[in-house]
C-alpha positions as CSV (number, residue, x, y, z in Angstrom):
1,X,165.5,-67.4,89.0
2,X,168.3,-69.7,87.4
3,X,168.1,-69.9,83.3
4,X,168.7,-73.4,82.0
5,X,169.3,-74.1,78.2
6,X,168.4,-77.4,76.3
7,X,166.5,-77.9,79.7
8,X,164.6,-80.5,77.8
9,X,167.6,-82.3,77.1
10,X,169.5,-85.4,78.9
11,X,172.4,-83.0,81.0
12,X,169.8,-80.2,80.9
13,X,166.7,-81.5,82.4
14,X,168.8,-83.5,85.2
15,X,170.6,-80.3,85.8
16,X,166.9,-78.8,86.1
17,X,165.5,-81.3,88.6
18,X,168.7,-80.9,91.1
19,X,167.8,-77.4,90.7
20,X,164.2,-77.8,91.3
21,X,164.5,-80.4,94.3
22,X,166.7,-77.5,96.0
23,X,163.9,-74.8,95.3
24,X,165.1,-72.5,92.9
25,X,162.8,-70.9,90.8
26,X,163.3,-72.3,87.1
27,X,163.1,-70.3,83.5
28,X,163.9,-73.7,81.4
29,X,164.8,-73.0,77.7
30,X,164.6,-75.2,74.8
31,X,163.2,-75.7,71.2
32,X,159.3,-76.5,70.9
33,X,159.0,-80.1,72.9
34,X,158.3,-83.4,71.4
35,X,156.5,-85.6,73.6
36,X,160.0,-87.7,74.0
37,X,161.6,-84.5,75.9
38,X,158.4,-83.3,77.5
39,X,158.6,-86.5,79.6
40,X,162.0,-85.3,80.6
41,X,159.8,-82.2,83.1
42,X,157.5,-84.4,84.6
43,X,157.8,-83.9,88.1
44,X,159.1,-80.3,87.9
45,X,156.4,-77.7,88.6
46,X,158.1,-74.4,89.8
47,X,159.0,-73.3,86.2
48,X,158.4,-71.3,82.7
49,X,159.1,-72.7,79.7
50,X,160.5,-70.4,76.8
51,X,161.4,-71.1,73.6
52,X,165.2,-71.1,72.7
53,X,165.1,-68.1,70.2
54,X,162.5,-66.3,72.1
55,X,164.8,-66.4,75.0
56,X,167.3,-64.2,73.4
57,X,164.9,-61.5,72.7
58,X,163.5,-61.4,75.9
59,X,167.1,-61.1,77.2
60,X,167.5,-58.1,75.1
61,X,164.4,-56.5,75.7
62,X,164.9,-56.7,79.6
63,X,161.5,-59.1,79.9
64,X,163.7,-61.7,82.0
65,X,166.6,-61.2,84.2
66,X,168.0,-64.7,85.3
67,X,170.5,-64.8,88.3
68,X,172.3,-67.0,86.3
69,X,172.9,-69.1,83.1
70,X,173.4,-72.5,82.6
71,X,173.9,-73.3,79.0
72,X,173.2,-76.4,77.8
73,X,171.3,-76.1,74.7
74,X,173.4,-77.0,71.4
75,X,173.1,-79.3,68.4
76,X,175.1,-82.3,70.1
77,X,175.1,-84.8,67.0
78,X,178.5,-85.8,66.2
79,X,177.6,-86.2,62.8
80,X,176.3,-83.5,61.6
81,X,177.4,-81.7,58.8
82,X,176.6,-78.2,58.1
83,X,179.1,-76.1,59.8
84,X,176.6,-73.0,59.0
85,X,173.8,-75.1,61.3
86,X,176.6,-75.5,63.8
87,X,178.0,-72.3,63.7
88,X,174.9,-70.3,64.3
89,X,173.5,-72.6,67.1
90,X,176.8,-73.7,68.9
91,X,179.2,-71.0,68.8
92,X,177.0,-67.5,68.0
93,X,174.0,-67.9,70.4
94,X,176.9,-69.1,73.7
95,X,178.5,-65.7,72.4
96,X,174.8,-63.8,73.0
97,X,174.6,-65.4,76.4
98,X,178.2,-64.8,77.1
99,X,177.7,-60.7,76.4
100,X,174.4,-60.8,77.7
101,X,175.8,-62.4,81.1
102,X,179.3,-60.1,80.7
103,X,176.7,-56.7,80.6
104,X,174.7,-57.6,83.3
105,X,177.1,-59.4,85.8
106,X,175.4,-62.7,85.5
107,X,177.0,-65.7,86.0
108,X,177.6,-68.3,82.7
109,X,178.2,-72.1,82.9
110,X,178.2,-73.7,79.3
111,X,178.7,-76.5,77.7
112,X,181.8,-77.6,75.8
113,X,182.9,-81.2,75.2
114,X,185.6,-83.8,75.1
115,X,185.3,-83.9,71.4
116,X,187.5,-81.0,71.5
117,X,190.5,-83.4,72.1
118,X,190.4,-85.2,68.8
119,X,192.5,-88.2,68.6
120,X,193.9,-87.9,72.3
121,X,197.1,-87.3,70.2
122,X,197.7,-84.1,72.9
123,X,196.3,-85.8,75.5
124,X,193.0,-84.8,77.4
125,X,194.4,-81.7,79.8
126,X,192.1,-78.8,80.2
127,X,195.2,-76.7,80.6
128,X,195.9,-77.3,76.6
129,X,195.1,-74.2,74.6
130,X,192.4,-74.9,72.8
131,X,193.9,-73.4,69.6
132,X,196.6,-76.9,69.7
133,X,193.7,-79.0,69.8
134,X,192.1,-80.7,66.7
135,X,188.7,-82.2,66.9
136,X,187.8,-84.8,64.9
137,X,184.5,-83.8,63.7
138,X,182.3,-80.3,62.9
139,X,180.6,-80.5,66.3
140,X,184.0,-80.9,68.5
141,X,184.9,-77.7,66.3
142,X,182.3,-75.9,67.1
143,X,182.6,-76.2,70.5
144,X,186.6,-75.6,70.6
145,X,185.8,-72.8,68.5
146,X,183.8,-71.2,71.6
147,X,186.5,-72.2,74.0
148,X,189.0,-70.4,71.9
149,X,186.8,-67.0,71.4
150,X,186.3,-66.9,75.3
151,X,189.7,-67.6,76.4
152,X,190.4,-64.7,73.9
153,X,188.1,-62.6,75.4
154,X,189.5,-62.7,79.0
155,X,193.0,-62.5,77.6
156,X,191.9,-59.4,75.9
157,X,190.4,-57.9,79.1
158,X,187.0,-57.5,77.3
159,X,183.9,-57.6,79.6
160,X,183.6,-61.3,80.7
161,X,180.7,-62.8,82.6
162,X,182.0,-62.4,86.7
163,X,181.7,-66.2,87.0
164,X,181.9,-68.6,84.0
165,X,183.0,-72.1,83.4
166,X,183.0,-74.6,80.0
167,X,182.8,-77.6,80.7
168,X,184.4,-80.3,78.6
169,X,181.7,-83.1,79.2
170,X,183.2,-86.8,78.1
171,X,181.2,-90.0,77.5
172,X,177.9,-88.9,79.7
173,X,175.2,-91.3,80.8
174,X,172.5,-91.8,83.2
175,X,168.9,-91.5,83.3
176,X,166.6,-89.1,80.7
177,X,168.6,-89.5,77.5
178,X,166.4,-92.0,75.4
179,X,165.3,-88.9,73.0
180,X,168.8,-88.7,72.0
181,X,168.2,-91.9,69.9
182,X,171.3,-92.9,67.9
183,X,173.4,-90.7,70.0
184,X,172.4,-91.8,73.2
185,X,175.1,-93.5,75.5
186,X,175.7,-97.6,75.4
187,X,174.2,-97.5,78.4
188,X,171.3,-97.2,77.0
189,X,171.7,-98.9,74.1
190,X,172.8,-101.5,75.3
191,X,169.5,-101.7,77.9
192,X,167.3,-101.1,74.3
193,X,169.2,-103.9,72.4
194,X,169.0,-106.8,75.5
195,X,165.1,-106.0,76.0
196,X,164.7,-106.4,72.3
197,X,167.1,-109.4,71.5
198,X,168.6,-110.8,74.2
199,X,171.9,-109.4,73.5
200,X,174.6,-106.2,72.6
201,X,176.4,-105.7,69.4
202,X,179.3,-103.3,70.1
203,X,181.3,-101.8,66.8
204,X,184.2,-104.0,65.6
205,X,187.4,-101.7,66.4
206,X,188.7,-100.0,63.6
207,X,192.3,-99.6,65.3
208,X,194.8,-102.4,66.1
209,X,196.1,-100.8,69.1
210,X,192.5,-101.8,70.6
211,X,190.5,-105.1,70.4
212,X,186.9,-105.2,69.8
213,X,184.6,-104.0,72.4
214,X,188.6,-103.1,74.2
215,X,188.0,-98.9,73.0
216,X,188.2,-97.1,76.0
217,X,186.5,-93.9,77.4
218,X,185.9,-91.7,80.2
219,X,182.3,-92.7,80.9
220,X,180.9,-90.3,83.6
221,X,177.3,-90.5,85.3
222,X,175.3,-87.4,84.6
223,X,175.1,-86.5,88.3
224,X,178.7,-86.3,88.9
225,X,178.7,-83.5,85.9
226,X,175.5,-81.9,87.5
227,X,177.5,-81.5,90.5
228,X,180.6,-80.4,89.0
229,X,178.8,-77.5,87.3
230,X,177.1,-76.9,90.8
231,X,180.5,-76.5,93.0
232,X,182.1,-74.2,90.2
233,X,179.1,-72.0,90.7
234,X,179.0,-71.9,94.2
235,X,182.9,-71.7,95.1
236,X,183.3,-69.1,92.4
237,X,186.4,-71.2,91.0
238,X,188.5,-69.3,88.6
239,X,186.7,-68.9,85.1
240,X,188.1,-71.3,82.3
241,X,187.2,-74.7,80.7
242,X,187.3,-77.7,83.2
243,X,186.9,-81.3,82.3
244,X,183.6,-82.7,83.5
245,X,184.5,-86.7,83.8
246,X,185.5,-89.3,86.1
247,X,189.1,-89.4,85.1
248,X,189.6,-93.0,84.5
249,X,188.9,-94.7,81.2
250,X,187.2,-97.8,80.9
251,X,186.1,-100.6,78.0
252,X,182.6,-100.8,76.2
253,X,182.6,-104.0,76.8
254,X,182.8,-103.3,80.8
255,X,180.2,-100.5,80.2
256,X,178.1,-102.7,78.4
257,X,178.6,-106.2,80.8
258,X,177.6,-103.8,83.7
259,X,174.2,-103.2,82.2
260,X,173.6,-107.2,81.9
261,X,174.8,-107.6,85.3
262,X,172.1,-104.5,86.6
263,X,169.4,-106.8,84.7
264,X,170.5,-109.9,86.3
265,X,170.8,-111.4,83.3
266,X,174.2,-113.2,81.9
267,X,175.9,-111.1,79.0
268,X,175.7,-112.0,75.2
269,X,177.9,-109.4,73.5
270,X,178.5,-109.6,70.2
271,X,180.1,-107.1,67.5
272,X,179.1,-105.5,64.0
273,X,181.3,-103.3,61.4
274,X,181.6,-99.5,62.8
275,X,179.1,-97.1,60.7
276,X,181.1,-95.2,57.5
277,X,180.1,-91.9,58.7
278,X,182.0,-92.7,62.1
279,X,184.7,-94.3,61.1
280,X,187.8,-92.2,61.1
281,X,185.8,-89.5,63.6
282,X,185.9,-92.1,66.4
283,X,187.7,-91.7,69.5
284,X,189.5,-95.0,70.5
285,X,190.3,-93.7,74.1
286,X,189.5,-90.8,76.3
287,X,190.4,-90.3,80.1
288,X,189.7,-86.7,81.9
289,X,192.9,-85.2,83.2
290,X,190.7,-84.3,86.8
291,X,193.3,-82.0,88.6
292,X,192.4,-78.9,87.2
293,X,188.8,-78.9,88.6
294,X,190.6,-80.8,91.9
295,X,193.6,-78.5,92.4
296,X,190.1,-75.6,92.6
297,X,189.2,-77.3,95.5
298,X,186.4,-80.5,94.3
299,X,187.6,-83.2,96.2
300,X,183.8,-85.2,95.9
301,X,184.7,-88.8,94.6
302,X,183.7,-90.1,91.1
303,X,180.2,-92.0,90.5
304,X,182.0,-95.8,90.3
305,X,180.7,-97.4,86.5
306,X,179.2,-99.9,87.8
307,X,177.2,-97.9,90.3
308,X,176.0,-95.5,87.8
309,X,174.9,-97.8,85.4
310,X,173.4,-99.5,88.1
311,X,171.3,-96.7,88.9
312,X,170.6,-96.1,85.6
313,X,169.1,-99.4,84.5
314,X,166.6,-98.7,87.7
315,X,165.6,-95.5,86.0
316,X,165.3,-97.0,82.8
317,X,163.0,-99.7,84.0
318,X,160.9,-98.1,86.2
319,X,160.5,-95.7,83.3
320,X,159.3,-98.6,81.3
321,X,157.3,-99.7,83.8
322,X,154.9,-96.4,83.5
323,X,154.6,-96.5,80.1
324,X,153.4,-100.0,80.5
325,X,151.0,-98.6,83.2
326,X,149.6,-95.9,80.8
């Protein structure tokens, strides 16, 4: 039985169907579901559901046993601001599942995020200590914060899990993200925005080193990170943090002209002023530095943008197309 975290979720619950379509017996975790991330599980059958605290306690009371963890569960809003919130749901329950996982020899794969890197000012190397590194926001914190107590754990030669991973995830997107709302990629944003109007409004750069719509980032499908936490498990690669992303950067304006070219349609993008509470948080450019996870051996080629969002509009309007049906 494989344990997946935030199962509900948009990495989680494609993680979950991979799993599923392979036949592996699922204990998927999350918080209580809205009906938004329920629809995320239809099609899965072989699985329990248990609720994200609940879990834990089961853990320690020996009522589950998972052959491994993948930990995806975390408050992922890059906005948020109460560090106790973040604290307590990013950084102390991966430290339960990392002891729990380091006791009984289980393997752990969790979550950690290209936030991290901050402004790029250090680049975005997964062979920088995370302790140099200075996010931007409370939730790249959080998550560097993690990296930092792990790393620290192994240096110390305290009991670590006997195959783990973090994986810096960059600018995800792909199919079964549209309960993320606000935080959901332009992908599909952009999708919701040209069914609506017509056209995209992409935020007005608040940088002169980039032009509007010309902010750049590592936008990587959801499968290609599905499959990078996948090979890490099976080729038991050295534990550490690995960036999960395509390793080549790329405009919103390209992301978003790809989704008017996957309608058929020709593109009408416009710009509006970049939200206060993002402005001086936002990252102008991010590209995964790939060899790490390469020089361990993945040698699988990245999802091409245009592909992946591609694909992604398909999912999106076929999903559209059942809720018309019902």
């Amino acid at each position: 039985m494989i344990a997946v975290t935030g199962a509900a979720g948009f990495i989680g619950s494609n993680l979950a169907h991979t799993l599923a379509a392979e036949g592996h017996a699922l204990l998927l975790v999350d918080h209580e579901l809205t009906p938004a991330k329920a629809a995320n599980l239809v099609g899965l059958s072989r699985f329990r559901f248990s609720r994200h605290d609940h879990f834990l306690d089961d853990l320690s009371a020996g009522r589950v046993e998972p052959d491994a963890v993948f930990h995806l569960g975390a408050c992922s809003s890059t906005t948020e601001t109460s560090w106790d919130y973040l604290s307590r749901n990013n950084v102390e329950y991966t430290r339960h599942l990392w002891n729990w996982c380091a006791e009984r020899r289980k393997p752990l794969f969790y979550a950690s995020s290209a936030a991290t890197y901050g402004d790029g000012t250090l680049g975005f190397d997964d062979r920088t200590p995370p302790h140099e590194l200075r996010p931007l926001n409370l939730y790249g914190k959080s998550k560097n914060d993690f990296d930092i107590w792990a790393l620290a754990e192994v240096a110390a030669g305290r009991a670590a899990p006997p195959q783990w991973a973090g994986l810096k995830f960059f600018n995800v997107y792909g199919p079964r993200e549209p309960h993320k709302g606000r935080m959901a990629s332009v992908v599909f944003q952009t999708h919701k925005q040209v069914k609506a109007t017509g056209e995209m409004k992409l935020f007005r750069s608040t940088d002169p080193a980039f032009t509007d719509g010309g902010q750049r980032r590592d936008f990587v499908f959801v499968g290609d990170c599905v499959s990078h936490m996948l090979w890490l498990w099976r080729n038991a690669a050295p534990g550490g943090v690995y960036n999960s992303g395509s390793g080549a950067a790329r405009t919103f304006y390209d992301l978003a002209h790809a989704v008017f070219v996957a309608l058929g349609l020709e593109p009408r993008i416009g710009f509006v002023d970049m939200p206060a509470d993002l402005a001086g948080k936002y990252q102008n450019f991010t590209q995964a530095d790939m060899s790490k996870l390469r020089g361990a051996g993945w040698d699988a080629p990245s999802t091409a943008l245009e592909d992946g969002v591609r694909e992604t509009v398909r999912w999106l309007e076929g999903a559209a197309e059942v809720r018309r049906a019902a």
